[in-house]
ROPA-446974 format. One record per residue (C-alpha): residue number from 1; residue in three letters; x, z, y. Coordinates in steps of 0.02 Angstrom, whole numbers, plus 50000, padded with zeros to 5 digits. Example, Ala and Ser with C-alpha at 12.3 -4.5 7.8 and 13.67 -1.06 7.14 Angstrom:
<pt><num>1</num><residuo>ALA</residuo><xx>50615</xx><zz>50390</zz><yy>49775</yy></pt>
<pt><num>2</num><residuo>SER</residuo><xx>50684</xx><zz>50357</zz><yy>49947</yy></pt>
END
This chain:
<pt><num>1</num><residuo>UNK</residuo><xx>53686</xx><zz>52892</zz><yy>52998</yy></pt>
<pt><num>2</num><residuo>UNK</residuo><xx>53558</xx><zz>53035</zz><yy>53007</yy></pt>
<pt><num>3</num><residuo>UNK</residuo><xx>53377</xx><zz>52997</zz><yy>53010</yy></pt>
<pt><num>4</num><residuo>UNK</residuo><xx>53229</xx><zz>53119</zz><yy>53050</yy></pt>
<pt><num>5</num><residuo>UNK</residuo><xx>53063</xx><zz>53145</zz><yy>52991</yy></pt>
<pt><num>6</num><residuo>UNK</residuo><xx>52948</xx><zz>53209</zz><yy>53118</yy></pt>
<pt><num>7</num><residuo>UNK</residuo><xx>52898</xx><zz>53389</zz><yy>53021</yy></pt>
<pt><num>8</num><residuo>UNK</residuo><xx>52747</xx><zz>53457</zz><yy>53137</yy></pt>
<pt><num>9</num><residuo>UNK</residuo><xx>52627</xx><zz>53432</zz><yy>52985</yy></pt>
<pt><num>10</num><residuo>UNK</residuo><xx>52592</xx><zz>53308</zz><yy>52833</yy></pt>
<pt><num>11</num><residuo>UNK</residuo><xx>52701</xx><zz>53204</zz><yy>52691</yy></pt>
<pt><num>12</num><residuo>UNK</residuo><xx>52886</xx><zz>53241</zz><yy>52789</yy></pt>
<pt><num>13</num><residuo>UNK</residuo><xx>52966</xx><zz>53275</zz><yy>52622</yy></pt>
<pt><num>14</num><residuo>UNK</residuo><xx>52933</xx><zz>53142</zz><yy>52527</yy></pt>
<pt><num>15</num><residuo>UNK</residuo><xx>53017</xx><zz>53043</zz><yy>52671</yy></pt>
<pt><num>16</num><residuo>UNK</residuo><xx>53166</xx><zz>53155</zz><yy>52659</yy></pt>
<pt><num>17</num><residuo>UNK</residuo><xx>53186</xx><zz>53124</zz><yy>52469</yy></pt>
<pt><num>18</num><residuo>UNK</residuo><xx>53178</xx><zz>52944</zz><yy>52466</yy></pt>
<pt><num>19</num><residuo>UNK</residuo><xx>53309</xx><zz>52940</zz><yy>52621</yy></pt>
<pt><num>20</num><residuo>UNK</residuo><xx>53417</xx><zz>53059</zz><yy>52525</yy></pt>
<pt><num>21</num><residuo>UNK</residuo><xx>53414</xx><zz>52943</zz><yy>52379</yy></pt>
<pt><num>22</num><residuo>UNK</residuo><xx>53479</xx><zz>52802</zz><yy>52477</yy></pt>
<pt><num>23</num><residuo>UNK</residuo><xx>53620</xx><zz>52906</zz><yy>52565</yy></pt>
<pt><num>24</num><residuo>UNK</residuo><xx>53570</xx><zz>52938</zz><yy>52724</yy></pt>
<pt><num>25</num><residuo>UNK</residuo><xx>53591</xx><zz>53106</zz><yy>52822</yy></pt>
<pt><num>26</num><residuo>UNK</residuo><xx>53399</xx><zz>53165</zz><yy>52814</yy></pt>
<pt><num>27</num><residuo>UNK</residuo><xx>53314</xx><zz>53318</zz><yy>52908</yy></pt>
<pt><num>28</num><residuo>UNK</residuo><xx>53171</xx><zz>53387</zz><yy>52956</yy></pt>
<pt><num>29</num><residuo>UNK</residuo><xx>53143</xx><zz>53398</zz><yy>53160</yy></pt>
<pt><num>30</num><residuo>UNK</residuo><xx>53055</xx><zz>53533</zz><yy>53214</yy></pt>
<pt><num>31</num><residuo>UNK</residuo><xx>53105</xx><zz>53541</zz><yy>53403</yy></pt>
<pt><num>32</num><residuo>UNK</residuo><xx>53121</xx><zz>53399</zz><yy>53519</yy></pt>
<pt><num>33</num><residuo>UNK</residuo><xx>53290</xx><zz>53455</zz><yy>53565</yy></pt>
<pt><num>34</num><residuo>UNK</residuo><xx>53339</xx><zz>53400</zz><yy>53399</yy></pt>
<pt><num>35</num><residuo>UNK</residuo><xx>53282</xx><zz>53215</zz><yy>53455</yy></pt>
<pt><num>36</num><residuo>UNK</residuo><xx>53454</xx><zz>53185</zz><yy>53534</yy></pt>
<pt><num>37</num><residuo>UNK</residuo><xx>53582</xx><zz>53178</zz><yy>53356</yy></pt>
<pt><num>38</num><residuo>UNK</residuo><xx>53468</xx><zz>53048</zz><yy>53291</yy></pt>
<pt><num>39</num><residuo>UNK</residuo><xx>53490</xx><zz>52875</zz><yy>53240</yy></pt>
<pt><num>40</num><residuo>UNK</residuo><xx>53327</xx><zz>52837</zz><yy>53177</yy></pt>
<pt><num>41</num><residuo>UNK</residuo><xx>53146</xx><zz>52940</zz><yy>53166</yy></pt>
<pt><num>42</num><residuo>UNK</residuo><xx>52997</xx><zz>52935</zz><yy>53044</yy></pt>
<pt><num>43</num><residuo>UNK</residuo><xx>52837</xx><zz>53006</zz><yy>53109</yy></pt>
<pt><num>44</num><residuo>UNK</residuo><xx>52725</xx><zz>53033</zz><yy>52922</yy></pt>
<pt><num>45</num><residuo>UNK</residuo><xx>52552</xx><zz>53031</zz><yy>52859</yy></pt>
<pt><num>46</num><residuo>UNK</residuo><xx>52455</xx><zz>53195</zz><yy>52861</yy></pt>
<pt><num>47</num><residuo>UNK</residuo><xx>52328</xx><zz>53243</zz><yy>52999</yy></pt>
<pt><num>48</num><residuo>UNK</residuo><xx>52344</xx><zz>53134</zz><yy>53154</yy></pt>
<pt><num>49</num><residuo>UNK</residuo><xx>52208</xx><zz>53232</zz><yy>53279</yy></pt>
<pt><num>50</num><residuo>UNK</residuo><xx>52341</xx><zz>53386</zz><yy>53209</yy></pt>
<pt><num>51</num><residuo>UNK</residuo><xx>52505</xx><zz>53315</zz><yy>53229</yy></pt>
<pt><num>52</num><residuo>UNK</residuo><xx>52449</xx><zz>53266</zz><yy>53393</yy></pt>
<pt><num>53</num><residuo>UNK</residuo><xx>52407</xx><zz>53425</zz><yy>53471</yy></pt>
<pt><num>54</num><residuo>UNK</residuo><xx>52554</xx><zz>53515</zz><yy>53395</yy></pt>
<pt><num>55</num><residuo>UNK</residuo><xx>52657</xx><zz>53364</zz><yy>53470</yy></pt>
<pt><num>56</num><residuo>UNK</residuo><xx>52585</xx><zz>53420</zz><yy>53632</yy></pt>
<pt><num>57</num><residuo>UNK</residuo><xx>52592</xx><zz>53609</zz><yy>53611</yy></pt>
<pt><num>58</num><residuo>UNK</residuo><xx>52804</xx><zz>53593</zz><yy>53561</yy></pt>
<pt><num>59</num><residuo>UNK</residuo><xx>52841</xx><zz>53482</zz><yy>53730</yy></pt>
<pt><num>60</num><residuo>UNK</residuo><xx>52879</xx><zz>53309</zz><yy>53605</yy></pt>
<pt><num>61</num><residuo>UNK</residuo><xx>52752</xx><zz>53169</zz><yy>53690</yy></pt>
<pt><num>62</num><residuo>UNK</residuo><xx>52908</xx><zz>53129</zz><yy>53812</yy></pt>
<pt><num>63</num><residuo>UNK</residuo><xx>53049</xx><zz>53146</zz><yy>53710</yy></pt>
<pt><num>64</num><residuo>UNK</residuo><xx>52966</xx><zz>53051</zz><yy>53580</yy></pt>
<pt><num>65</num><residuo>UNK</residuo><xx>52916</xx><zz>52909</zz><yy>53719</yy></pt>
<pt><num>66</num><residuo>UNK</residuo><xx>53101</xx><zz>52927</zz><yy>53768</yy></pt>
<pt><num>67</num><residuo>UNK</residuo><xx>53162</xx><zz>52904</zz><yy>53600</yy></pt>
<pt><num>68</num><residuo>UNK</residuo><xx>53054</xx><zz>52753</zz><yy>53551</yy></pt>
<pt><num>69</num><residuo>UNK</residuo><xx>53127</xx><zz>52651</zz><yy>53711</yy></pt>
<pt><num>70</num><residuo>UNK</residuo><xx>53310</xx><zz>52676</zz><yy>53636</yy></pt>
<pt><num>71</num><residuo>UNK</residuo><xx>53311</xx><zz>52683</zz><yy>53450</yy></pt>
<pt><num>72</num><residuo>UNK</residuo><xx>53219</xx><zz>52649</zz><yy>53298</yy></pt>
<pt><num>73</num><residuo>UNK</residuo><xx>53038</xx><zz>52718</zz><yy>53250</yy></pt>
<pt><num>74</num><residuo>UNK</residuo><xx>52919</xx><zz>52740</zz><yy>53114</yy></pt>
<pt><num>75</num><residuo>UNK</residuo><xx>52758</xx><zz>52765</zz><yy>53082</yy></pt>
<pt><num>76</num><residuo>UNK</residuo><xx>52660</xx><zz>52803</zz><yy>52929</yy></pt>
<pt><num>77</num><residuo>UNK</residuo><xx>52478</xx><zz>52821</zz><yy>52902</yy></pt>
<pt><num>78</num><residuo>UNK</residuo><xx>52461</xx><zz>52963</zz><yy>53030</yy></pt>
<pt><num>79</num><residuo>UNK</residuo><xx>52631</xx><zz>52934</zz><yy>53125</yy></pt>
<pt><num>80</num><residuo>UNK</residuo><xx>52532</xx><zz>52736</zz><yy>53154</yy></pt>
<pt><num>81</num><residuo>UNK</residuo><xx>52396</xx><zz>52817</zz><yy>53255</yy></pt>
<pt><num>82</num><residuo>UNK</residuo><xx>52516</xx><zz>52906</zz><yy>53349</yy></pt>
<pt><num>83</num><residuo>UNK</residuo><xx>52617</xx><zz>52739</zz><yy>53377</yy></pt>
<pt><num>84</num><residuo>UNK</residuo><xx>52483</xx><zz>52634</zz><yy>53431</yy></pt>
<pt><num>85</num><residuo>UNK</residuo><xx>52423</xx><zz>52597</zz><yy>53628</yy></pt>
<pt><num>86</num><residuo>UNK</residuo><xx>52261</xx><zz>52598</zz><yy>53587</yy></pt>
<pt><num>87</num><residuo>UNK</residuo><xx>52158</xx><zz>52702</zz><yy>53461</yy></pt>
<pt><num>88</num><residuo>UNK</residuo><xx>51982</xx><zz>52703</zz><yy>53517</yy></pt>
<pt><num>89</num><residuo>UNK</residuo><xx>51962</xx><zz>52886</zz><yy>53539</yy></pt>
<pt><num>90</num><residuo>UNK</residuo><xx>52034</xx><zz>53015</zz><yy>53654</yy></pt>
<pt><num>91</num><residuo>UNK</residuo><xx>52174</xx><zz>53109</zz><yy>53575</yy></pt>
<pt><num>92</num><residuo>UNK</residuo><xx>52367</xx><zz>53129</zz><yy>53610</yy></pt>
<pt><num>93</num><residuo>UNK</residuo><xx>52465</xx><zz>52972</zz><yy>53566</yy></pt>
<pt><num>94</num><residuo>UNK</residuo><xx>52622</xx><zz>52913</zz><yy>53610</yy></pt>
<pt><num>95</num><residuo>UNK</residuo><xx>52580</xx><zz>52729</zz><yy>53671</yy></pt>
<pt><num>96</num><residuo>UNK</residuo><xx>52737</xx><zz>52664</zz><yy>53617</yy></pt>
<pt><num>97</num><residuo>UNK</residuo><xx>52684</xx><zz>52521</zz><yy>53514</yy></pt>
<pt><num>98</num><residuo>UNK</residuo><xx>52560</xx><zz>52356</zz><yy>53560</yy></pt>
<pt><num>99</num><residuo>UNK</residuo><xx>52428</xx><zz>52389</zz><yy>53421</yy></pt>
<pt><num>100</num><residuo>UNK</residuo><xx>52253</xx><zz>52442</zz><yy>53421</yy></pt>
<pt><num>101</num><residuo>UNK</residuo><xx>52189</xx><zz>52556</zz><yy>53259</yy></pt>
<pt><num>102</num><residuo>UNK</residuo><xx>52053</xx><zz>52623</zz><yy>53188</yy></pt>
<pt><num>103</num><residuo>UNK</residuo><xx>52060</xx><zz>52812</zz><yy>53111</yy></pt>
<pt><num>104</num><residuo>UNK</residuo><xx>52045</xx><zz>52826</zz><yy>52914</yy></pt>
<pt><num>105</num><residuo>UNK</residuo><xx>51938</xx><zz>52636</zz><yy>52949</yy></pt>
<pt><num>106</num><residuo>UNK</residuo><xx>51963</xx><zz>52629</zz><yy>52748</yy></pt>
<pt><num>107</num><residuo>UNK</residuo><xx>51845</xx><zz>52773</zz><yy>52713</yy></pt>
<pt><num>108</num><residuo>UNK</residuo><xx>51863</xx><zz>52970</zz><yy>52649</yy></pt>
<pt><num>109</num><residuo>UNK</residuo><xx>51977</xx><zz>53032</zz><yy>52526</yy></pt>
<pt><num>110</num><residuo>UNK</residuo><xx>51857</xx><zz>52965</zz><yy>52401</yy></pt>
<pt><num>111</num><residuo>UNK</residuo><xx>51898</xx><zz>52803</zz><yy>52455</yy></pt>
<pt><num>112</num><residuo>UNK</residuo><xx>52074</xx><zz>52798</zz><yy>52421</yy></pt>
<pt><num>113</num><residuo>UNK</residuo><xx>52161</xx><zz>52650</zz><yy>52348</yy></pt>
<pt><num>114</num><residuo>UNK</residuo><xx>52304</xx><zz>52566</zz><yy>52302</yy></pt>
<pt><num>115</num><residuo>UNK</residuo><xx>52340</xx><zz>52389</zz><yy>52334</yy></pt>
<pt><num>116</num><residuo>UNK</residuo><xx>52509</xx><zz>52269</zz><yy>52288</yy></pt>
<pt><num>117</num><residuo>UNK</residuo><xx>52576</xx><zz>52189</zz><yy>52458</yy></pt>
<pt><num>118</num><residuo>UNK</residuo><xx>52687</xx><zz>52020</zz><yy>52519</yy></pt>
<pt><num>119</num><residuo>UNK</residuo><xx>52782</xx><zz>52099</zz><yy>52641</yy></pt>
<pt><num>120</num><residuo>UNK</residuo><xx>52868</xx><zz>51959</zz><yy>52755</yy></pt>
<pt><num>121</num><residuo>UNK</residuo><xx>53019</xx><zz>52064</zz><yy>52793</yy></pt>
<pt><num>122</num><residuo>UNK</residuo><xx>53073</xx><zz>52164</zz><yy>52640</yy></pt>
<pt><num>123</num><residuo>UNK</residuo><xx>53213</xx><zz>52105</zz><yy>52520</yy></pt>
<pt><num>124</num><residuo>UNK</residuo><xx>53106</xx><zz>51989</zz><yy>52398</yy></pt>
<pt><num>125</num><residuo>UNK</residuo><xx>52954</xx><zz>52036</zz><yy>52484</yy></pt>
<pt><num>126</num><residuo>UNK</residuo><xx>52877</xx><zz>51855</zz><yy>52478</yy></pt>
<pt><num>127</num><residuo>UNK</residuo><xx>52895</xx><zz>51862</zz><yy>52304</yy></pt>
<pt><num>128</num><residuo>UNK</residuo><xx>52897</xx><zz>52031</zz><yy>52231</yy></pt>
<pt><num>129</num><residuo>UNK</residuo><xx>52760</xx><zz>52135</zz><yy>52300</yy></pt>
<pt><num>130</num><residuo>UNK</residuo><xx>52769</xx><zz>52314</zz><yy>52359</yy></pt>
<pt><num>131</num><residuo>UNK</residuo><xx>52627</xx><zz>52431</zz><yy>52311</yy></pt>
<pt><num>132</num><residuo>UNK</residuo><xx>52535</xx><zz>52487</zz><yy>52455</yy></pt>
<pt><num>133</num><residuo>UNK</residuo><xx>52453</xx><zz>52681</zz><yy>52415</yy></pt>
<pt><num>134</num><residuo>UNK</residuo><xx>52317</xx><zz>52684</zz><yy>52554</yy></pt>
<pt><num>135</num><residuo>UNK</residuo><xx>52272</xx><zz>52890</zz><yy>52566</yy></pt>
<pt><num>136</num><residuo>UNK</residuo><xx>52122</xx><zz>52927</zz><yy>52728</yy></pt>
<pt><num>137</num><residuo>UNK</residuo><xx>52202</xx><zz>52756</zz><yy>52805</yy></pt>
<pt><num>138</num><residuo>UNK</residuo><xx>52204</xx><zz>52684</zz><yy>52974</yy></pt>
<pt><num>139</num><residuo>UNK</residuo><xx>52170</xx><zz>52510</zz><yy>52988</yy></pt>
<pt><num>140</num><residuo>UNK</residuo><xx>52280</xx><zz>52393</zz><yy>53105</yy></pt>
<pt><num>141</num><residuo>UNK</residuo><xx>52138</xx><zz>52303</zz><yy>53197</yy></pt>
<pt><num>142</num><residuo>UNK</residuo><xx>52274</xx><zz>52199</zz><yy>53302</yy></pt>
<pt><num>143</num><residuo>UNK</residuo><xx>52447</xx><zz>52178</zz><yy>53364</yy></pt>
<pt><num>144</num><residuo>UNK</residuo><xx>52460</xx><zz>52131</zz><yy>53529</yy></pt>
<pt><num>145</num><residuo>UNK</residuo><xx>52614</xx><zz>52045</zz><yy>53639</yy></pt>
<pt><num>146</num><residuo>UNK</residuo><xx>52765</xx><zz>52072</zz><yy>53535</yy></pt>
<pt><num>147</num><residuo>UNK</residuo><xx>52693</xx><zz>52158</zz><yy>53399</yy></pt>
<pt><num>148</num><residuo>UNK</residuo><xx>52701</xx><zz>52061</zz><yy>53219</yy></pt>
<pt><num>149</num><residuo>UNK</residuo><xx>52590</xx><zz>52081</zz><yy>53073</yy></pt>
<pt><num>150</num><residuo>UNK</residuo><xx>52712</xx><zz>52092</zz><yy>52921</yy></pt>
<pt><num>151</num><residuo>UNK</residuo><xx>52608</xx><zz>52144</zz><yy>52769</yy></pt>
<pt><num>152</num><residuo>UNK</residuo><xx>52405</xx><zz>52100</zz><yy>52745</yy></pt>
<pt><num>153</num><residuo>UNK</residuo><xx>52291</xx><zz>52162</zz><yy>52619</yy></pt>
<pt><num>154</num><residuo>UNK</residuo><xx>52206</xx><zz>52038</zz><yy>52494</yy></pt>
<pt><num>155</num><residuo>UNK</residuo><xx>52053</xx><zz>52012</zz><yy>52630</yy></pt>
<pt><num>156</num><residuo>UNK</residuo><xx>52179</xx><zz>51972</zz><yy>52753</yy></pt>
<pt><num>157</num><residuo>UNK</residuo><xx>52158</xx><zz>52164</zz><yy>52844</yy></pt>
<pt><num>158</num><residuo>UNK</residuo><xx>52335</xx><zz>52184</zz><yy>52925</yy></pt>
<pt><num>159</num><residuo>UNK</residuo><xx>52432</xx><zz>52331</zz><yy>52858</yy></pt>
<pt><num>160</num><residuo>UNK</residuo><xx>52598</xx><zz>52351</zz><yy>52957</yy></pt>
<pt><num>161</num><residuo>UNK</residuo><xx>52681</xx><zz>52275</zz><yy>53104</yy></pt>
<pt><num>162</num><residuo>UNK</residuo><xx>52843</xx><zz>52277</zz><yy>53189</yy></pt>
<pt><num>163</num><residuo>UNK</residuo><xx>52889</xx><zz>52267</zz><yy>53357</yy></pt>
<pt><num>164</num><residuo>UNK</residuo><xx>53061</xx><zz>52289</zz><yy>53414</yy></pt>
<pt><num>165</num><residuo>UNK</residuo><xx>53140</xx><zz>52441</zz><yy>53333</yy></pt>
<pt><num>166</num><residuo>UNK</residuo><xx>52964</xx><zz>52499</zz><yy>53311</yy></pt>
<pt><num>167</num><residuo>UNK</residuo><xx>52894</xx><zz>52494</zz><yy>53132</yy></pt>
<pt><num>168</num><residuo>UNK</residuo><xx>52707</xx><zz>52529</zz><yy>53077</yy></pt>
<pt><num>169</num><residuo>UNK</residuo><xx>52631</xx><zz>52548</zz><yy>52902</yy></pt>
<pt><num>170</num><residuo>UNK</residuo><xx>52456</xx><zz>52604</zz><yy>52860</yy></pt>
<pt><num>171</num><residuo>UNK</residuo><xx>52497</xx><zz>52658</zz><yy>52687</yy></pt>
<pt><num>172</num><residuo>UNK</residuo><xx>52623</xx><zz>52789</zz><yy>52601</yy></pt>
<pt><num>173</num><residuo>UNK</residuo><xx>52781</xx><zz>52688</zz><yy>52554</yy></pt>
<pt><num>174</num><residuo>UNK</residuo><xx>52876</xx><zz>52888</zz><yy>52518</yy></pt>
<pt><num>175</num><residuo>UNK</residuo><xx>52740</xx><zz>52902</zz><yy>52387</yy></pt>
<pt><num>176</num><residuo>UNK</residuo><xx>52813</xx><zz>52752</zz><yy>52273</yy></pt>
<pt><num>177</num><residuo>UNK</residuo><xx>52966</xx><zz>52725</zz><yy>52179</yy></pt>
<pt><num>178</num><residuo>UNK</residuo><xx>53000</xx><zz>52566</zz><yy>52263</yy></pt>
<pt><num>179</num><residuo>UNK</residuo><xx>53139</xx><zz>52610</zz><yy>52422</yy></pt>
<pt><num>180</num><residuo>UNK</residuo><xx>53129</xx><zz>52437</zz><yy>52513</yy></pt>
<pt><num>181</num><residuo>UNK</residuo><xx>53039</xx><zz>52499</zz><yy>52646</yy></pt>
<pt><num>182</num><residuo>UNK</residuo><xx>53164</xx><zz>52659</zz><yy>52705</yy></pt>
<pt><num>183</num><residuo>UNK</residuo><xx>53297</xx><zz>52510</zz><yy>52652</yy></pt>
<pt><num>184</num><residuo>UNK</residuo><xx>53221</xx><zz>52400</zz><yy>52802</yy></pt>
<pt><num>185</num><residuo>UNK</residuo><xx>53215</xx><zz>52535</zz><yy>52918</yy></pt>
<pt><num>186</num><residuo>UNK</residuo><xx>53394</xx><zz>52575</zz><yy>52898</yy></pt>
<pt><num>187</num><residuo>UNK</residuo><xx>53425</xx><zz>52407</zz><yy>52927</yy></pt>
<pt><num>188</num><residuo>UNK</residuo><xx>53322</xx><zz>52436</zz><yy>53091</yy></pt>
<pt><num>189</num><residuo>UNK</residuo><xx>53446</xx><zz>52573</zz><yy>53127</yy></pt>
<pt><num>190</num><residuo>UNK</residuo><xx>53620</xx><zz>52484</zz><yy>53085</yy></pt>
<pt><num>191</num><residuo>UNK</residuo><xx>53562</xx><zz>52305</zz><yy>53144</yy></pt>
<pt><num>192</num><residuo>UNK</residuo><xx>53459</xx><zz>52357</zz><yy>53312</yy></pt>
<pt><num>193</num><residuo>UNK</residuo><xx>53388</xx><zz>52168</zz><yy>53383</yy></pt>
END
């Protein structure tokens, strides 16, 4: 299995470590070309206005579109913005996934924070929570048609959503110790619905 982290700009790394941890082929795509020996793609945090125009200056709007209609996606933080259909704002998205969000809705760097999370469809999730580290975050204002909220703050503000193959989170899971999250998505990848 080899999964690829999106590595325009922002936390690609920390993606590739966890993913190494668990055993999976993990590498850094640079060049949409590179698209084609995947299983599986993250898209991380980091600079979303950023990763967008870079997306656009290397050709990867299509081949990312392409890739999101075949096999599995994921978006954190940043790589959520790029997901969703509907940001608010003009600026290059790929309009793969039924969710409208709101850029870094949580506040400033200042106004980071970390929060534990029930998370429906991780291993134990009902019971064991997964701690959510919310860095300049986009908030999920709504998931549309066949979109699913699957983890909500304490106040009930959704937090990630899946739709399909599709996967969104609004925090950094690559910045715990806690793998459940790269474990789903591989399960995404081996056990396509």
């Amino acid at each position: 299995m080899k999964i690829g982290v999106l590595a325009l700009q922002g936390a690609f790394i920390e993606h590739i470590h966890v993913l190494k941890k668990l055993g999976a082929d993990a590498i850094p795509i640079r060049m949409p070309d590179e698209l084609d020996a995947l299983d599986g793609l993250i898209i991380p945090g980091g600079e979303s206005t950023t990763i967008g125009k870079l997306a656009v200056m290397y050709n990867f709007i299509e081949p990312l579109r392409c890739f999101a209609q075949k096999k599995p996606l994921w978006g954190t933080c940043a790589g959520m913005i790029l997901m969703a259909k509907n940001i608010g704002r003009d600026q290059p998205v790929l309009d793969v996934m039924d969710i409208v969000v709101e850029r870094n809705a949580f506040g400033r760097q200042q106004q980071s924070f970390e929060e534990d999370l029930y998370v429906s469809c991780l291993q134990n999730g009902k019971t064991m929570p997964f701690h959510g580290v919310f860095i300049r975050s986009p908030k999920l204002l709504e998931a549309r048609g066949k979109a699913n909220v699957v983890a909500r703050l304490a106040d009930d503000t959704p937090v990630a959503a899946i739709e399909g193959r599709l996967l969104v989170t609004s925090f950094h899971p690559e910045l715990t110790d806690d793998p459940r999250f790269h474990l789903f998505f591989v399960g995404l990848i081996m056990n396509p619905s």
